[in-house]
C-alpha positions as CSV (number, residue, x, y, z in Angstrom):
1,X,94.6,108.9,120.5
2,X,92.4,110.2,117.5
3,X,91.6,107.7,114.8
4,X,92.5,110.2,112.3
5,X,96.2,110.8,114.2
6,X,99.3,109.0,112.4
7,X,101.9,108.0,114.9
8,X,105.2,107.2,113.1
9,X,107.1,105.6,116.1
10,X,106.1,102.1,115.1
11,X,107.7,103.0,111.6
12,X,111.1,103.2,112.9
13,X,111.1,99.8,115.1
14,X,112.9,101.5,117.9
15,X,115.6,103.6,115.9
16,X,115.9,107.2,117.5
17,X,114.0,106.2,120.6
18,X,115.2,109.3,122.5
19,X,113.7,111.6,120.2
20,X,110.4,112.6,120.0
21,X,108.6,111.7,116.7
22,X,105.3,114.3,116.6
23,X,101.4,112.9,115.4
24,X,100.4,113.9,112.1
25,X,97.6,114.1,110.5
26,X,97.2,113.6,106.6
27,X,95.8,117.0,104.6
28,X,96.7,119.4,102.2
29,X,96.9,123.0,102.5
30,X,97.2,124.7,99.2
31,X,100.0,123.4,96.8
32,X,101.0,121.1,100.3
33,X,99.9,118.0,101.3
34,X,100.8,115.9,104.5
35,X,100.9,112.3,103.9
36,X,102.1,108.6,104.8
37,X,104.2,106.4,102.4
38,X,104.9,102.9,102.7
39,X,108.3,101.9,102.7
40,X,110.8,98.9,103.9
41,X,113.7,100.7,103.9
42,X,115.8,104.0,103.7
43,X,119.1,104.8,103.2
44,X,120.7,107.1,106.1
45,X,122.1,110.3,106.0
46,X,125.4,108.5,106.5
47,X,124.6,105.6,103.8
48,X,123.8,102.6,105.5
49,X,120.4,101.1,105.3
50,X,117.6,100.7,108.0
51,X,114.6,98.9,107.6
52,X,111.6,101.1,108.0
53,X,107.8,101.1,107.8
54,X,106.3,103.8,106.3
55,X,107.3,107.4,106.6
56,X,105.5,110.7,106.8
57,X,106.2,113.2,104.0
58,X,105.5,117.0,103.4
59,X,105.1,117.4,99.3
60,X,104.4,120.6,97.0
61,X,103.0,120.4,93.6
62,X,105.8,120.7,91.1
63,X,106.0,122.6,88.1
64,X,106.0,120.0,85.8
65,X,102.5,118.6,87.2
66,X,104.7,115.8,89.8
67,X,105.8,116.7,93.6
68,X,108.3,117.5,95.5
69,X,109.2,116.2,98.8
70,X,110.3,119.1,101.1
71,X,110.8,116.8,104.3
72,X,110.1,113.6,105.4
73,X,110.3,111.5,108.7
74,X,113.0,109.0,107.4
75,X,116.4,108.3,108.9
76,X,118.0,110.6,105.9
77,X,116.1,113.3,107.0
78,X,116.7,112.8,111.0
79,X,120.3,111.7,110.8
80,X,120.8,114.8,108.7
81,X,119.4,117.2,111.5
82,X,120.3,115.6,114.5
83,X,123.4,116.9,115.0
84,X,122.3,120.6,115.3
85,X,119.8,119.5,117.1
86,X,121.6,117.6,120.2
87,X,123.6,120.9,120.3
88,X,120.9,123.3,120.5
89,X,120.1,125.6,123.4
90,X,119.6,128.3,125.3
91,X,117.3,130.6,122.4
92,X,117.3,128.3,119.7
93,X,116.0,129.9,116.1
94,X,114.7,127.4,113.7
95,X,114.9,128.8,109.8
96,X,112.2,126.4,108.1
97,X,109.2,124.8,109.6
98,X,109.2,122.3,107.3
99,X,106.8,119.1,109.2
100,X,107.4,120.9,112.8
101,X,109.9,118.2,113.3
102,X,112.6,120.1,114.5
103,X,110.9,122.7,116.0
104,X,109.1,120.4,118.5
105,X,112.1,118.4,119.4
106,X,114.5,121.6,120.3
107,X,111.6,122.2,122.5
108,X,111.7,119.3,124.5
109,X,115.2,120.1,125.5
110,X,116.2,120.9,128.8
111,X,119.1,123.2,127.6
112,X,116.5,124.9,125.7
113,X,114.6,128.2,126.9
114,X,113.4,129.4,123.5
115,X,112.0,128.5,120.3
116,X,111.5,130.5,117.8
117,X,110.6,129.2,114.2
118,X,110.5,131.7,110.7
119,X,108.9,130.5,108.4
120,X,107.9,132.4,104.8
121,X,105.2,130.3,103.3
122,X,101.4,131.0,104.8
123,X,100.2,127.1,103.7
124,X,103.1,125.1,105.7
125,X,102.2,127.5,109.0
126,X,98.4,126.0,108.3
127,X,99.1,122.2,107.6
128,X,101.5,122.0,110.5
129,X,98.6,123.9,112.7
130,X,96.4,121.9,111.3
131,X,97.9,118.8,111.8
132,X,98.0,119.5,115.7
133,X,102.1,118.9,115.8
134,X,103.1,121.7,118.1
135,X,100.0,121.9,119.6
136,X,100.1,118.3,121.0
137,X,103.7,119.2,122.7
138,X,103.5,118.9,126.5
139,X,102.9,122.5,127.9
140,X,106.1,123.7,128.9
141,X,107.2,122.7,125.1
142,X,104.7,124.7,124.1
143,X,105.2,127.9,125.8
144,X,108.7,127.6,124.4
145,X,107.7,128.1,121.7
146,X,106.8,131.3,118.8
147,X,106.2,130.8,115.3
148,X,106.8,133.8,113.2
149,X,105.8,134.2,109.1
150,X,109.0,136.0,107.4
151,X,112.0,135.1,105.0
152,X,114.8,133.6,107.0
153,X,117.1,135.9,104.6
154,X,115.8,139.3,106.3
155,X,114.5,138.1,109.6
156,X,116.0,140.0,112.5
157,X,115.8,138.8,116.2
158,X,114.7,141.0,119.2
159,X,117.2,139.0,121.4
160,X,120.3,137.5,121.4
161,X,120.6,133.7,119.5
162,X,122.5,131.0,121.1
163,X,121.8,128.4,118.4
164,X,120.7,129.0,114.7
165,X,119.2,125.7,112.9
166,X,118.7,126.8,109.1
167,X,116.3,124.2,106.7
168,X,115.5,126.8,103.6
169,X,116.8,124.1,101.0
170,X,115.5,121.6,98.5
171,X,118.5,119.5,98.3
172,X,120.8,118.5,100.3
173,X,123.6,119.9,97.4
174,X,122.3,123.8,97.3
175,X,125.2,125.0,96.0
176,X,123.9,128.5,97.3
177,X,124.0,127.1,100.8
178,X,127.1,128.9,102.7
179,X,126.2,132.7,100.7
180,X,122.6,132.0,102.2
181,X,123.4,131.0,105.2
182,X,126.2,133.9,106.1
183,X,123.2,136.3,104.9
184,X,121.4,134.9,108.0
185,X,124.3,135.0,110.1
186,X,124.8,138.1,109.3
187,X,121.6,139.2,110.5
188,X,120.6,137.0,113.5
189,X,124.5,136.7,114.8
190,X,124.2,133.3,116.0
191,X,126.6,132.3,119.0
192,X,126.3,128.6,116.6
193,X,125.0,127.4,113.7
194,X,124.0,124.2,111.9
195,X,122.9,124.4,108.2
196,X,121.4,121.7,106.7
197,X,123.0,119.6,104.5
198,X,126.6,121.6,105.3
199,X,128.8,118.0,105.5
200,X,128.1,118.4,101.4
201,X,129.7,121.9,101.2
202,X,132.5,120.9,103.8
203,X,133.4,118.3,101.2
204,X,132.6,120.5,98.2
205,X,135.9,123.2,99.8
206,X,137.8,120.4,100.4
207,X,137.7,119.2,96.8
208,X,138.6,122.6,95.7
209,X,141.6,122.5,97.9
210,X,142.8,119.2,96.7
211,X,141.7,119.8,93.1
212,X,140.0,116.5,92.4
213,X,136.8,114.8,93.8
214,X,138.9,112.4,96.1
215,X,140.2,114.3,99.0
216,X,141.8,112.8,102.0
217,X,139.6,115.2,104.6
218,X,140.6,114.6,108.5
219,X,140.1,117.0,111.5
220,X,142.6,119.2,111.4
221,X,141.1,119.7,107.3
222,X,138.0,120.0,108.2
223,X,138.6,123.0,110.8
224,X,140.8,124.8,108.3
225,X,137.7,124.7,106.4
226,X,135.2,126.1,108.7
227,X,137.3,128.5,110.1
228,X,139.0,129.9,106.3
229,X,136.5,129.0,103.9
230,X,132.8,128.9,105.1
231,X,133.9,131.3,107.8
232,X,130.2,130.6,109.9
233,X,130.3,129.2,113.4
234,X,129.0,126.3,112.3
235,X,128.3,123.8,115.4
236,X,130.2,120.1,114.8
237,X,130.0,117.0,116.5
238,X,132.5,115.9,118.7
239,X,133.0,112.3,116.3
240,X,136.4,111.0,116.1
241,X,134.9,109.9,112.3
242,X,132.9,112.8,111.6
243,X,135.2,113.5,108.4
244,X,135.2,110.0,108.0
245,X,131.0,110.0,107.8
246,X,131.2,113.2,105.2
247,X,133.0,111.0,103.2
248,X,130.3,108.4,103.0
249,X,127.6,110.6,103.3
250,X,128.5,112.5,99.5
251,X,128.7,109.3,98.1
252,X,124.8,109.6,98.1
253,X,123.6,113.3,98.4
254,X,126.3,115.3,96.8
255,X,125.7,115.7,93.0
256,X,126.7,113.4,90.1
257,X,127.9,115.5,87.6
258,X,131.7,116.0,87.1
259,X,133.7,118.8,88.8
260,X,130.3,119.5,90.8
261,X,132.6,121.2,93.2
262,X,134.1,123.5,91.3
């Protein structure tokens, strides 16, 4: 392996062992830089803890002169994509290149026979090219694979999708998630889909139904929601606590103002 290759396996001490984490390489490509942070731990998508070495992080140069970090390799992020991706197949569509992450991993998959990644912003196509993460994907991966330069909001397919995996947003509490996301749909008509960051607006219709911020969400909640509310296909795990781990999870992404639901 190249000296100037970052592998970020040893970070996670064996957590996610069955997915594949990518090499990296530390640059910047316009406003975007590529780069390793120490750390000794990280909170979970579904608010536990776990220890953790370092991570690697894809920031922009802010408006206010600071950055802001668009992904990174920590078990937030991973726990928070993971279950669109176990679910992914047959021609999978990835909205958001983000670190390549995704993109590389829905590869790898056996139940996968296409990959196609859209992704608006010239400088993220170059420092993930740059950076060699696709490129170092085993050959069959590869030749899954087709990147494609457009806004996920107008993209059209020239085939049928089986899977849809949209990462547009900032933050995990976009409150213009769902309308984005059935702008896609509407275009790409997704067999499935799995927006990031949805458990938040799951919970966010399910305080609106209660009226208060203290729901009591279960399955048979939770599908109402989908099916009448957010009215996507949206792909769900098959956890007996998967309501159970929305609850925990908007304890730490969803936002802290009052009646942020509303």
């Amino acid at each position: 392996m190249s000296d100037d290759l970052i592998d970020p396996t040893p970070f996670f001490g064996g957590l996610y062992s069955d997915l594949h984490m990518p090499l990296y390489r530390s640059l910047r490509a316009g406003p975007w830089r590529l780069h390793v942070i120490r750390m000794v731990a990280c909170r979970g998508y579904w608010g536990d803890v776990k220890p953790l070495g370092g991570s690697v992080v894809l920031t922009r140069d802010g408006p206010d002169g600071g950055r802001e970090s668009w992904m990174s390799l920590t078990p937030t992020e991973i726990e928070s994509q993971e279950i669109g991706l176990r679910a992914a197949r047959g021609h999978t569509v990835v909205f958001g290149l983000g670190m390549g992450w995704l993109a590389a991993n829905a590869a790898l998959r056996p139940e996968v026979s296409r990959v196609t990644v859209v992704e608006r912003d010239d400088n993220v196509i170059a420092a993930v090219r740059a950076a060699g993460v696709l490129e170092l994907l085993p050959e069959p991966a590869r030749a899954k694979l087709t990147l494609v330069q457009a806004d996920a909001l107008a993209w059209r397919p020239d085939a049928p999708v089986d899977s849809l995996q949209a990462d547009i947003w900032l933050r995990y509490s976009a409150p213009q998630r769902i309308d984005e996301a059935r702008r896609m749909q509407a275009n790409v008509a997704a067999t499935e889909i799995y927006c990031w960051g949805q458990e938040i607006d799951i919970w966010r219709y399910a305080c609106r139904r209660a009226g208060h911020d203290r729901p009591a969400l279960d399955w048979p909640l939770l599908r109402a929601i989908v099916a009448e509310d957010i009215r996507l296909p949206l792909i769900l795990p098959d956890w007996p606590d998967y309501p159970a781990r929305i609850a925990a999870a908007v304890q730490w992404w969803a936002p802290k103002e009052p009646d942020w639901w509303i």
